[in-house]
TITIFI-773709 format. One record per residue (C-alpha): residue number from 1; residue in three letters; x, y, z. Coordinates in steps of 0.001 Angstrom, whole numbers, padded with zeros to 6 digits, always signed. Example, Ala and Ser with C-alpha at 12.3 -4.5 7.8 and 13.67 -1.06 7.14 Angstrom:
BEGIN
+-----+-----+---------+---------+---------+
|   n | res |      c1 |      c2 |      c3 |
+-----+-----+---------+---------+---------+
|   1 | ALA | +012300 | -004500 | +007800 |
|   2 | SER | +013670 | -001060 | +007140 |
+-----+-----+---------+---------+---------+
# end
This chain:
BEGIN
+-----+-----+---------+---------+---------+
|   n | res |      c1 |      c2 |      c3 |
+-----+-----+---------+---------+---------+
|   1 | UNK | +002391 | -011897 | -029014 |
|   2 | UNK | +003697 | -011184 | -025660 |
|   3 | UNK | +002109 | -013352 | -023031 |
|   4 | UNK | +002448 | -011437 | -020079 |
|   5 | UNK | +001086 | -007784 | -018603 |
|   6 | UNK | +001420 | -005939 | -015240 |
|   7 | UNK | -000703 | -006610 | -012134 |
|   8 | UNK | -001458 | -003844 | -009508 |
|   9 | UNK | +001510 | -002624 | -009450 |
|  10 | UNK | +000571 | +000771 | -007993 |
|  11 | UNK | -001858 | -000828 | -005391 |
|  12 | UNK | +000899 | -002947 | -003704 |
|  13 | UNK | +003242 | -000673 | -002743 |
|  14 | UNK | +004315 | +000851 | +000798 |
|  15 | UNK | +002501 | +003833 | +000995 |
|  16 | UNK | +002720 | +006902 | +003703 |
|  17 | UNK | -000144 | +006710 | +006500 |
|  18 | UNK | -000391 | +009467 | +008977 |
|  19 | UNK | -001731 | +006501 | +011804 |
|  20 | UNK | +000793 | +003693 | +011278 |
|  21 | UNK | +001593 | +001025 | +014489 |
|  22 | UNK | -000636 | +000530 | +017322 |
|  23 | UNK | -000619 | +004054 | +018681 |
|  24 | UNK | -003803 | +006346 | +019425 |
|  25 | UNK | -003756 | +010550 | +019116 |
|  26 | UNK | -006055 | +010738 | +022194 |
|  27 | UNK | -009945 | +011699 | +022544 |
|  28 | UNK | -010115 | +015400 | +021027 |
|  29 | UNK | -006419 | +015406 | +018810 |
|  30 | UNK | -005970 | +014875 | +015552 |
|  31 | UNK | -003871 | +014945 | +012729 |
|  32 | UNK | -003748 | +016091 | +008969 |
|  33 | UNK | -000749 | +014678 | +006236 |
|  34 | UNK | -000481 | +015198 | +002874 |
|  35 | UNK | +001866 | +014147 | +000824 |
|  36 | UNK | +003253 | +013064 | -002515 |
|  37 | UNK | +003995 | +009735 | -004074 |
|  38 | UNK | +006340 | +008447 | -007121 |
|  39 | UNK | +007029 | +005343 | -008206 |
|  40 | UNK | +008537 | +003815 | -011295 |
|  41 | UNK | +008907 | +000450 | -012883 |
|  42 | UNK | +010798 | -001217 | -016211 |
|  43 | UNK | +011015 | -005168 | -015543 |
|  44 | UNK | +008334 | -007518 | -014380 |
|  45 | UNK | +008473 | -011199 | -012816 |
|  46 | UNK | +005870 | -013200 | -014549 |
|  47 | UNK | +005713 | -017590 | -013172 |
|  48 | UNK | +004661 | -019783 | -016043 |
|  49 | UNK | +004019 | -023411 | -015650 |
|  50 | UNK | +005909 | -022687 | -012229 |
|  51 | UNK | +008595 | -021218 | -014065 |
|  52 | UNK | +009728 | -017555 | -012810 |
|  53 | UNK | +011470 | -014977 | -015005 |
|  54 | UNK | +011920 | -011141 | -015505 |
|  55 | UNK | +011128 | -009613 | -018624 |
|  56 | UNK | +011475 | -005824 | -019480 |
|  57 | UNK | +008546 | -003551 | -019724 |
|  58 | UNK | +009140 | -001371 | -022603 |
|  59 | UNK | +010104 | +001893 | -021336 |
|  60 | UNK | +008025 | +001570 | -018426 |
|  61 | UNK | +005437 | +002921 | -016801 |
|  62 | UNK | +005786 | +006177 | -013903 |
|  63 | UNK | +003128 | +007011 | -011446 |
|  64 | UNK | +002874 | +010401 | -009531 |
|  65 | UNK | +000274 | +010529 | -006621 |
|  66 | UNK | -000689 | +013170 | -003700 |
|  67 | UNK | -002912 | +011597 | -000573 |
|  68 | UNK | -004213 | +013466 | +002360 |
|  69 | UNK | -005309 | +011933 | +005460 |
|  70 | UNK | -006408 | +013034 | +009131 |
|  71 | UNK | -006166 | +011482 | +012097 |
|  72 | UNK | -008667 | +012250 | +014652 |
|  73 | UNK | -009181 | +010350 | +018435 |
|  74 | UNK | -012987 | +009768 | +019172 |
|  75 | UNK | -011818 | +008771 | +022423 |
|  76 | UNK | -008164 | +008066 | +024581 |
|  77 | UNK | -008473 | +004432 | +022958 |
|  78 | UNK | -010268 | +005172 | +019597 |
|  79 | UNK | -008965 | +006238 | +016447 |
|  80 | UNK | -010559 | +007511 | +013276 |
|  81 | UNK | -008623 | +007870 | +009704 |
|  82 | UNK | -009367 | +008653 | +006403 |
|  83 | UNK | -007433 | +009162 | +003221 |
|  84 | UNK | -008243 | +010565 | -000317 |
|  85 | UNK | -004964 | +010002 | -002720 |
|  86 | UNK | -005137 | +011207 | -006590 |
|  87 | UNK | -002981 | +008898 | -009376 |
|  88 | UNK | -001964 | +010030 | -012385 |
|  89 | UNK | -000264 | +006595 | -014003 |
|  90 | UNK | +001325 | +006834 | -017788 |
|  91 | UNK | +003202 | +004183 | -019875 |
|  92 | UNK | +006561 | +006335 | -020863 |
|  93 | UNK | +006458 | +004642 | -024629 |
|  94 | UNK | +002195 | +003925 | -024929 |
|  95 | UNK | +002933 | +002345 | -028754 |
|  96 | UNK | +005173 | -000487 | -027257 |
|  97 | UNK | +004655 | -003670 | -029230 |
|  98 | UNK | +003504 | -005023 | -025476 |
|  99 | UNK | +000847 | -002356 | -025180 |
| 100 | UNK | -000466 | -003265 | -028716 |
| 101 | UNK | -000317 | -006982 | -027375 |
| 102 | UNK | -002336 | -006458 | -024345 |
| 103 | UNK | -005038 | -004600 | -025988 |
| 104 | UNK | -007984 | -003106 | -024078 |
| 105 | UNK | -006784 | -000083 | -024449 |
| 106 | UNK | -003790 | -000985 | -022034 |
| 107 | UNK | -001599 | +001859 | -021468 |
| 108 | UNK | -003837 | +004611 | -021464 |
| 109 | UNK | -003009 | +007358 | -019663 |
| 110 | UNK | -005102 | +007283 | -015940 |
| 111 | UNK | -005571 | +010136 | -013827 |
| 112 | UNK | -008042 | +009529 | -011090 |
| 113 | UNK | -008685 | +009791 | -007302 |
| 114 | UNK | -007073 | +006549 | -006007 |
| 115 | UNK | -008542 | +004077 | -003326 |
| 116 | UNK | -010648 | +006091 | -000729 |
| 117 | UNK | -009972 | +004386 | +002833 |
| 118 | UNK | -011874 | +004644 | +006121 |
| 119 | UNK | -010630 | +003057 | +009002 |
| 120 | UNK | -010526 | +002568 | +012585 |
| 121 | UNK | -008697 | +001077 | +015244 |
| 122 | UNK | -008992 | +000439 | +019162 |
| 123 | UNK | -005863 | +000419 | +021612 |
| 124 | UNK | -005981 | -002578 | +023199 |
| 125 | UNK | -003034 | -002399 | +025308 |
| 126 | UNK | -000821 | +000793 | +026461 |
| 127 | UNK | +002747 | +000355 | +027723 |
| 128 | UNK | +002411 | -002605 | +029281 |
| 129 | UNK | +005312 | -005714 | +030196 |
| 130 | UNK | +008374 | -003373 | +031335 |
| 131 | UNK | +009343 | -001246 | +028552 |
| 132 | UNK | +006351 | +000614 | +026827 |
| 133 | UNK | +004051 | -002006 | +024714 |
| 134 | UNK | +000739 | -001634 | +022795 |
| 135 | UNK | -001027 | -003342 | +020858 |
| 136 | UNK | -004461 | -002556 | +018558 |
| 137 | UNK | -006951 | -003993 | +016557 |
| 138 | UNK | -007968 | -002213 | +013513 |
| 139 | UNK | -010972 | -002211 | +010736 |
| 140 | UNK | -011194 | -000804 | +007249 |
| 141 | UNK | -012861 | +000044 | +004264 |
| 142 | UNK | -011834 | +000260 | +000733 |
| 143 | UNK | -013724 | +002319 | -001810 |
| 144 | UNK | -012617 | +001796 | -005459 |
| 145 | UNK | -015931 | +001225 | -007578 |
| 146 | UNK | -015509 | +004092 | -009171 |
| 147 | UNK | -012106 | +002680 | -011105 |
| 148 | UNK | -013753 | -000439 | -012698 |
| 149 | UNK | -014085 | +001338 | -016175 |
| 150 | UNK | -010244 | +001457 | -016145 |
| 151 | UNK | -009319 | -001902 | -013986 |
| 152 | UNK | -008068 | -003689 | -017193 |
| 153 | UNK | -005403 | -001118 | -017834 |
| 154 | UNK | -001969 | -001514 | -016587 |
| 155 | UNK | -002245 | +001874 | -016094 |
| 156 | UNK | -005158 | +001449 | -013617 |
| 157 | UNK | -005549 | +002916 | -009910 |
| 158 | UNK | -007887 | +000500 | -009077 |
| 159 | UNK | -009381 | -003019 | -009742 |
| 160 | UNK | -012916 | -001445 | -008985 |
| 161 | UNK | -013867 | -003345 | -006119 |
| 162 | UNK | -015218 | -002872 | -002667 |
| 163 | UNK | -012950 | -003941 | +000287 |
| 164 | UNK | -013257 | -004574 | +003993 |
| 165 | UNK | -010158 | -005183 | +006264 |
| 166 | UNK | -008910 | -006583 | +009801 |
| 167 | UNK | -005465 | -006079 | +011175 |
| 168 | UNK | -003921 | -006296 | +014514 |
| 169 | UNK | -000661 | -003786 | +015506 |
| 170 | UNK | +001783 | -004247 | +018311 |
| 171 | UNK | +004806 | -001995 | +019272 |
| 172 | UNK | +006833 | -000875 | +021667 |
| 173 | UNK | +009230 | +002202 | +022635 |
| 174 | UNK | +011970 | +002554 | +024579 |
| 175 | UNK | +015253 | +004606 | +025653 |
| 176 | UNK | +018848 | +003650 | +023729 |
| 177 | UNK | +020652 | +005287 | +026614 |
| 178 | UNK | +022836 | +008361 | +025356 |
| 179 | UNK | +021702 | +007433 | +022252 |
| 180 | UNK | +018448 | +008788 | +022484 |
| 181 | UNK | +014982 | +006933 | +021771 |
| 182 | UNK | +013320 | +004413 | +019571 |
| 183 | UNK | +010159 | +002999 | +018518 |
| 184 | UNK | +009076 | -000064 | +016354 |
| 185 | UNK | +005991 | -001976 | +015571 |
| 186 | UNK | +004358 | -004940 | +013651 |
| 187 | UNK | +001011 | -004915 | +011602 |
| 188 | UNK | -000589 | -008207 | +009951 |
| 189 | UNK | -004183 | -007173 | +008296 |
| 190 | UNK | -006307 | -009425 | +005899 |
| 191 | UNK | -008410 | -007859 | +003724 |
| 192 | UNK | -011563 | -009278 | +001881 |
| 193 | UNK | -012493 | -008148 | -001450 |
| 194 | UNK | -016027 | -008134 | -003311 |
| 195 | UNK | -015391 | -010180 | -006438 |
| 196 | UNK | -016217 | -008780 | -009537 |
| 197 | UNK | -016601 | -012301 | -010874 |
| 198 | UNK | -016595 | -015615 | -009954 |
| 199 | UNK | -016571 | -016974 | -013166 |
| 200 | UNK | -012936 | -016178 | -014254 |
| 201 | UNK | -012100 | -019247 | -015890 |
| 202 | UNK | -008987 | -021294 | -015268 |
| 203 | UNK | -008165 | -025063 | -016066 |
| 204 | UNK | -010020 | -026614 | -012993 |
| 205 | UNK | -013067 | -024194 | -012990 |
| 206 | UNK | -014088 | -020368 | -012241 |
| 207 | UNK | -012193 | -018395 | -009802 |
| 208 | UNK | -013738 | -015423 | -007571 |
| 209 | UNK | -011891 | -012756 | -008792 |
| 210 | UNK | -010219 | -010656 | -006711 |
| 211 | UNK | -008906 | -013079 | -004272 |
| 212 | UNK | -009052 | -011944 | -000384 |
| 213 | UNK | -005130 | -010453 | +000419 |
| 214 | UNK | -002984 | -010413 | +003426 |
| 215 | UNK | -001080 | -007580 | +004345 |
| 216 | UNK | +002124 | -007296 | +006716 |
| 217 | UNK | +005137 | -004162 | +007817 |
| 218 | UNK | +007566 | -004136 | +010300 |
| 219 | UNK | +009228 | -000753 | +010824 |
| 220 | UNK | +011399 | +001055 | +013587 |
| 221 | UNK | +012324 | +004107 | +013958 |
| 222 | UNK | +015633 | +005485 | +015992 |
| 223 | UNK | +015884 | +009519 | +017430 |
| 224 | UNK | +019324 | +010512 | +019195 |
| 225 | UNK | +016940 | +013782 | +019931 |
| 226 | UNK | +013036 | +014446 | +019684 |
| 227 | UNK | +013437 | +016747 | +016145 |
| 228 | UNK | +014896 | +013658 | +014069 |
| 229 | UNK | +013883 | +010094 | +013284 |
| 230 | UNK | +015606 | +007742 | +011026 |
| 231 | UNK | +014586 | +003729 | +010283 |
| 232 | UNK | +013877 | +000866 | +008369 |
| 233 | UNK | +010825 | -000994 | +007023 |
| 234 | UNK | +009294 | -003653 | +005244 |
| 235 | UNK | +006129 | -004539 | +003773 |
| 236 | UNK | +004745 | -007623 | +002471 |
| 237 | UNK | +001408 | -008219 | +000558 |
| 238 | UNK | +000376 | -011708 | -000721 |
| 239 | UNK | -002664 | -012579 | -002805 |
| 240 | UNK | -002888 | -016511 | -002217 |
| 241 | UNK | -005785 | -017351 | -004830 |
| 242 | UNK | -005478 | -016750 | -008360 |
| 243 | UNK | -003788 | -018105 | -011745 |
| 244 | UNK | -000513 | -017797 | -013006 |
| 245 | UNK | +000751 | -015475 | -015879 |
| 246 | UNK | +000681 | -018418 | -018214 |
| 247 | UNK | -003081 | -019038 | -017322 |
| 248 | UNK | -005053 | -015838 | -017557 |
| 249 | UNK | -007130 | -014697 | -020452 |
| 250 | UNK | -005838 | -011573 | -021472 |
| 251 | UNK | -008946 | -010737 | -023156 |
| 252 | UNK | -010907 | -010636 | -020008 |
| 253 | UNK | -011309 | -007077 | -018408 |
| 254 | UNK | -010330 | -008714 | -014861 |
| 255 | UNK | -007234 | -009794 | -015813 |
| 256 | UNK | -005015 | -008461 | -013868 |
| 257 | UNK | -006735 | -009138 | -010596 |
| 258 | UNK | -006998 | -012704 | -011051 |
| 259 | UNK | -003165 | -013157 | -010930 |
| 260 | UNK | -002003 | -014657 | -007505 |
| 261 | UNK | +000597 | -012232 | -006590 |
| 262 | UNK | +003375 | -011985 | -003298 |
| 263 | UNK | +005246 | -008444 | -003306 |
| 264 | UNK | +007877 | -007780 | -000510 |
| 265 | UNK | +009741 | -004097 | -000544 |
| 266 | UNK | +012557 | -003043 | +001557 |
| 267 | UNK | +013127 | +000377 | +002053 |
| 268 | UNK | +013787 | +003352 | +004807 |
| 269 | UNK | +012369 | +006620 | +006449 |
| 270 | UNK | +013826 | +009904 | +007476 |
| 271 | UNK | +011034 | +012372 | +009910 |
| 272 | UNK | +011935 | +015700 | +010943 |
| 273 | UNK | +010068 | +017241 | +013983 |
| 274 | UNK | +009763 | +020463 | +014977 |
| 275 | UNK | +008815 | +022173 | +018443 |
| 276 | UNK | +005404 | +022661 | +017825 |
| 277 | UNK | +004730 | +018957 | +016680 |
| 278 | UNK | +004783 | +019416 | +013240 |
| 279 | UNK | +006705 | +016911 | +011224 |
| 280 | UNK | +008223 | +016123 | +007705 |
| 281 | UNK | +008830 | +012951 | +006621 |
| 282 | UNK | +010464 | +011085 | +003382 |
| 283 | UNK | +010174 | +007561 | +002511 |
| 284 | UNK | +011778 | +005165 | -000181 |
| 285 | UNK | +011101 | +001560 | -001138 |
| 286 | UNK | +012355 | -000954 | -003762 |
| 287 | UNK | +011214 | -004262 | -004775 |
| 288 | UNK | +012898 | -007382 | -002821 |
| 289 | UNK | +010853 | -010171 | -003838 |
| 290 | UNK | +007973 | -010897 | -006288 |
| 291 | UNK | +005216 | -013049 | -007683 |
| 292 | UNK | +003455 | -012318 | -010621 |
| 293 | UNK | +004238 | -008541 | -009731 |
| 294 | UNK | +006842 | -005958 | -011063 |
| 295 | UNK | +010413 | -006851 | -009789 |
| 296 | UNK | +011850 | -003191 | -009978 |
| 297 | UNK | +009287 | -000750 | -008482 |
| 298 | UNK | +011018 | +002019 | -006976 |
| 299 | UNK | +008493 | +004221 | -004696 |
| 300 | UNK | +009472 | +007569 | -003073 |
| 301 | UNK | +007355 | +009427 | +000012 |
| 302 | UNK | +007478 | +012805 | +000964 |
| 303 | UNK | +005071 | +014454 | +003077 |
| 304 | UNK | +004239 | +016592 | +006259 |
| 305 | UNK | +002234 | +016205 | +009541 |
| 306 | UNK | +000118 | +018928 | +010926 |
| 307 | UNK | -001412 | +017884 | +014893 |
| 308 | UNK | -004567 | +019980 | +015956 |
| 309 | UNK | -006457 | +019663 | +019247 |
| 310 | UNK | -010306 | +020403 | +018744 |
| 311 | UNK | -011033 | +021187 | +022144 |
| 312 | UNK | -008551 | +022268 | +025147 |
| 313 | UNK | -006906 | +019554 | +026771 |
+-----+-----+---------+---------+---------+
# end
């Protein structure tokens, strides 16, 4: 029997969000995206008895998403954001001897609305020390209840928990001379999650299972002119309490999110802009380093950006 399966693989990666850095639309504005999501995996990084290595997933697994979110300012300092995504998530081979091995019906087809967020976030500072700087605090919540009938798929969209969230933002903009403009900012979150149990067992005891995460992204962004945008980014989540690949029951339906798991992807973004503030933007990100996580994920954005003003400026 193989002794290994897939954690959240589609829950960890950098995902398009109409409201990203520190930055506010401004009492009465707003904001609508929606967009589409692939991703992709074949190889996964399992640690046992603090041993890493890759092994292949069958033929692996695909994931196609859409997500829309708005943007709207409650005041000049005070933003409001939801998002709604939809998942469809399929093993490409679903009689692979490692499907049989995981049991619990394991790569079964899901298609299902994804994680519905709510969040908020307060401007804290605007443009500030010489060149522009801000800086936010931010709150969230994480609906996904509704997926624990699925959770122990590795297929699932969800682990079918309840989440709250924290993060703080900072960035800053700034002219590149002839070159044009730029922008970049930093967000650190944690996130706590309502366990499902807290008797997962392990070789020292139970374990409350999910573990609370941490969340971090750095991106920039550089425009020689105010229609085009073009930067890196990085995101980083890390799941400090849980077991190893080599310790977790398989036969328990929280498996998967009672792995400890660090994911770090690498990747870029391209926005167009037109006159009238609408933009288009496309994102891609591949795995750089993981943890009890899939070591190939590819992901790929694309979306658009629609501003609206709901009363006259």
């Amino acid at each position: 029997m193989i002794r290994a399966m897939l954690s959240v693989a589609f829950l960890c990666s950098a995902t398009a969000s109409a409201g990203s850095g520190p930055w506010v639309v401004g009492e009465g504005n707003g904001t609508v995206y929606a967009g589409m999501e692939a991703q992709r995996l074949t190889e996964l990084a399992i640690t046992v008895d603090d041993e890493r290595s890759v092994i292949e997933v069958g033929e692996g697994l695909s994931s196609f998403g859409v997500k829309a979110i708005a943007s709207w300012g409650l005041t000049n300092r005070i933003e409001l954001e939801g998002e709604v995504p939809w998942y469809r998530v399929h093993a490409n081979r679903s009689d692979s001897p490692l499907c049989a091995a995981l049991g619990l019906n394991a790569c079964a087809t899901t298609a299902s609305v994804g994680l519905i967020r709510l969040s908020g976030k307060y401007l804290v500072l605007d443009e500030l020390l010489g060149a522009p700087v801000s800086a936010s605090i931010g709150g969230e919540a994480r609906f996904g209840d509704f997926t624990e009938s699925t959770r122990a798929r590795i297929t699932n969209v969800g682990e079918g928990t309840f989440d709250l969230g924290t993060w703080l933002s900072v960035g800053r903009t700034g002219a590149l001379g002839s070159i044009g403009s730029y922008s970049a900012y930093g967000d650190l979150g944690y996130r706590y999650r309502f366990p499902k149990t807290t008797t997962f067992p392990n070789f020292t005891g139970n374990l409350r299972v999910p573990g609370s995460e941490f969340e971090g992204r750095l991106a920039g962004l550089v425009s020689p002119n105010p229609f085009f945008g073009v930067g890196p980014a990085v995101s980083v989540l890390w799941r400090p309490q849980g077991l190893d690949w080599g310790e977790v029951d398989l036969t328990d339906p929280d498996r998967l999110s009672a792995l400890r798991v660090f994911n770090m992807r690498a990747g870029g973004q391209v926005i167009l802009r037109s006159k009238g503030g609408i933009s288009v933007s496309a994102s891609a990100f591949g795995t750089v380093w993981t943890v009890n996580n899939p070591s190939d994920v590819f992901v790929f954005n694309l979306g658009a950006q629609v501003p609206f003003a709901l009363k006259e400026r």
